[in-house]
C-alpha positions in Angstrom: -35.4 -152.1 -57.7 -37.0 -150.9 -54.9 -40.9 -151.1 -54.1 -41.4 -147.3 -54.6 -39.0 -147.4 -58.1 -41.3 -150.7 -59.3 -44.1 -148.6 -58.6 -43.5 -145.5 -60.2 -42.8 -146.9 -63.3 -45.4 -149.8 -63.6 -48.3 -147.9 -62.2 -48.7 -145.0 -65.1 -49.7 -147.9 -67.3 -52.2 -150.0 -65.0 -55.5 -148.7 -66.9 -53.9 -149.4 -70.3 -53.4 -153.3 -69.3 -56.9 -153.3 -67.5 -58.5 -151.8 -70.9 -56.5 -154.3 -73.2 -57.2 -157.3 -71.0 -61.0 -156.1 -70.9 -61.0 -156.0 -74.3 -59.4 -159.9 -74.8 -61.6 -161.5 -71.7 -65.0 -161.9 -70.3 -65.6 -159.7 -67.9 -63.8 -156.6 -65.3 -63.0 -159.2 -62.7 -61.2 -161.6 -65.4 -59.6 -158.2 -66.4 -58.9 -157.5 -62.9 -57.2 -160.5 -62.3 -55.4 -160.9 -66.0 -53.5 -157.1 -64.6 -52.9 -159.0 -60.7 -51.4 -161.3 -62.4 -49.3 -159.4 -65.0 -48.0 -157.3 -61.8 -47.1 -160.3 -60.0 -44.9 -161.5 -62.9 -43.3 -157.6 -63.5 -42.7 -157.8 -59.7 -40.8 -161.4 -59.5 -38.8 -159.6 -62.3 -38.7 -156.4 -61.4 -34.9 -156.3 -61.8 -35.3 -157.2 -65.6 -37.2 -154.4 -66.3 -34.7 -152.1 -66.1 -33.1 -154.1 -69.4 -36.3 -153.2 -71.2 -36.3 -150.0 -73.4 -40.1 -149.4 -72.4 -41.8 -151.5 -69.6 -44.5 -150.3 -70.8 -44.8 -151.9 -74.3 -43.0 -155.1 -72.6 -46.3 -155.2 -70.0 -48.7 -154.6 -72.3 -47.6 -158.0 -74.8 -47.2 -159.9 -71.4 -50.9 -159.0 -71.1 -52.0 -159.8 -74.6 -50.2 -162.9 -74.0 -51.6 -163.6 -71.0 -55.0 -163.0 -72.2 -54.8 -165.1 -75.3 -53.7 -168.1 -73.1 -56.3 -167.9 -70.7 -58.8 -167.8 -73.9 -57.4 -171.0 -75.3 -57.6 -172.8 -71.9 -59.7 -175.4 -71.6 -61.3 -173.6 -68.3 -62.1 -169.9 -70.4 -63.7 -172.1 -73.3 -67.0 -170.0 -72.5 -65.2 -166.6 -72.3 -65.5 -163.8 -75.3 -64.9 -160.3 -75.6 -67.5 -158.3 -74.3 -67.6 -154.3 -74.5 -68.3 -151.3 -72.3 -71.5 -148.8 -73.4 -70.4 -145.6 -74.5 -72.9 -142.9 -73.0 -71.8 -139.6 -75.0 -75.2 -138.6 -76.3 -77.6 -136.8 -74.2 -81.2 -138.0 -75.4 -82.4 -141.8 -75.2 -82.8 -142.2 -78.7 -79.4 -141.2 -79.8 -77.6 -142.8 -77.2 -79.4 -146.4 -77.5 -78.7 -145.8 -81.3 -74.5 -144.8 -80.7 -74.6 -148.2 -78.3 -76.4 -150.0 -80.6 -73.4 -149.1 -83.5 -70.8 -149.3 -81.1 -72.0 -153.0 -80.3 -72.5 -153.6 -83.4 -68.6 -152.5 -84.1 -67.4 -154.5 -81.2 -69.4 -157.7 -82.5 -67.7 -157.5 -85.9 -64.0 -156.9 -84.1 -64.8 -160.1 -82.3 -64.8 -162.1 -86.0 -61.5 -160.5 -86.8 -58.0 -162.7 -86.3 -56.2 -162.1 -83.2 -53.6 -160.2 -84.7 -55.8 -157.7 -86.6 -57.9 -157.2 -83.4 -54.7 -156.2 -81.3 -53.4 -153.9 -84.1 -57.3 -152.1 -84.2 -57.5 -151.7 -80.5 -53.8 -150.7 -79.9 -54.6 -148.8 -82.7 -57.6 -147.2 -82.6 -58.6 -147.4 -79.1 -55.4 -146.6 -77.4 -54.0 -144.6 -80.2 -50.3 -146.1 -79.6 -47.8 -145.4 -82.4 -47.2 -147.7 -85.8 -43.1 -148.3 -84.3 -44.8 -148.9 -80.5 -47.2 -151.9 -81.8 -44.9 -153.1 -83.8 -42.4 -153.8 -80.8 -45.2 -155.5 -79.1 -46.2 -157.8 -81.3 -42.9 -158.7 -82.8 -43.4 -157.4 -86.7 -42.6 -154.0 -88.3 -43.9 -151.2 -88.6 -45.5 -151.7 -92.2 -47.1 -155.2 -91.3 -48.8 -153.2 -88.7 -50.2 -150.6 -91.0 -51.0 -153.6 -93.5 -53.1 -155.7 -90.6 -54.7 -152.1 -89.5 -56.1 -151.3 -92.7 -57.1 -154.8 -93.9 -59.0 -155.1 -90.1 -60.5 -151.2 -90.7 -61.5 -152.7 -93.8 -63.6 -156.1 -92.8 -64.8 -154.0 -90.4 -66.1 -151.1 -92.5 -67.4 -154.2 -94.7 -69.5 -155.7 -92.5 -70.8 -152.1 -91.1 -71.8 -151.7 -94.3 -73.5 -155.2 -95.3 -75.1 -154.9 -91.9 -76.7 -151.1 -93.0 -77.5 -152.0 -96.5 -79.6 -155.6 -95.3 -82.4 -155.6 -97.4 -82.0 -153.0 -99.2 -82.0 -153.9 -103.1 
């Protein structure tokens, strides 16, 4: 496989990897570093990928992988997932409220096992397919929808408990 081949099919996925590893590490230049690194790998075996149904799906488990091994390292011991703002609402108010929930969302995703916080943001965030996650994370296609609803769930749960504090 040429460099222009390697290329064209790797690079329509880039932002995909950069979001997920965002989502499993500290900060953009972890993230930016977690995707050099997942390149580097793709490109040493660039002449696998041709074996692999969908790169794509293959490059995206390298990264969770990647990502969950440089949070149990002993050197990432301080590192946690930290979330973008979402600015969608047009006055102050609303918009330090919608950040506010969102923050709130991403603090409760945070609690959740690694596996049902892959399945949300795969998911939910990038809106892949029940059959695509499934091949990424080595289950099927009902453990998926299983682990989705029981993370939807605690999460929902805790919104909840959160909104209803004090409230008798």
């Amino acid at each position: 496989m040429k460099q222009k081949e390697f290329l064209q099919t790797t690079m329509p996925f880039k932002d995909r990897l950069y979001r997920i590893a965002k989502r499993f590490l500290v900060s953009s230049d972890e993230a930016e570093d977690a995707v050099q690194e997942i390149y580097l790998k793709l490109w040493r075996g660039k002449e696998k990928l041709k074996n692999y149904k969908s790169p794509e799906a293959f490059a995206i488990t390298m990264t969770k992988n990647y990502c969950l091994d440089r949070l149990k390292s002993k050197q990432a011991s301080n590192l946690k997932i930290v979330h973008n703002n979402y600015e969608n609402h047009q006055n102050l108010e609303n918009q330090i409220e919608a950040n506010d929930g969102v923050a709130l969302v991403f603090k409760i995703m945070d609690t959740l096992p690694n596996q049902e916080k892959m399945v949300l943001h795969l998911r939910d965030v990038e809106q892949l397919e029940f059959d695509e996650i499934a091949k990424m994370i080595d289950s099927n296609p009902t453990a998926v929808r299983v682990a989705l609803s029981r993370a939807r769930k605690k999460v929902r749960d805790q919104l909840i408990k959160q909104h209803n504090y004090g409230i008798q």
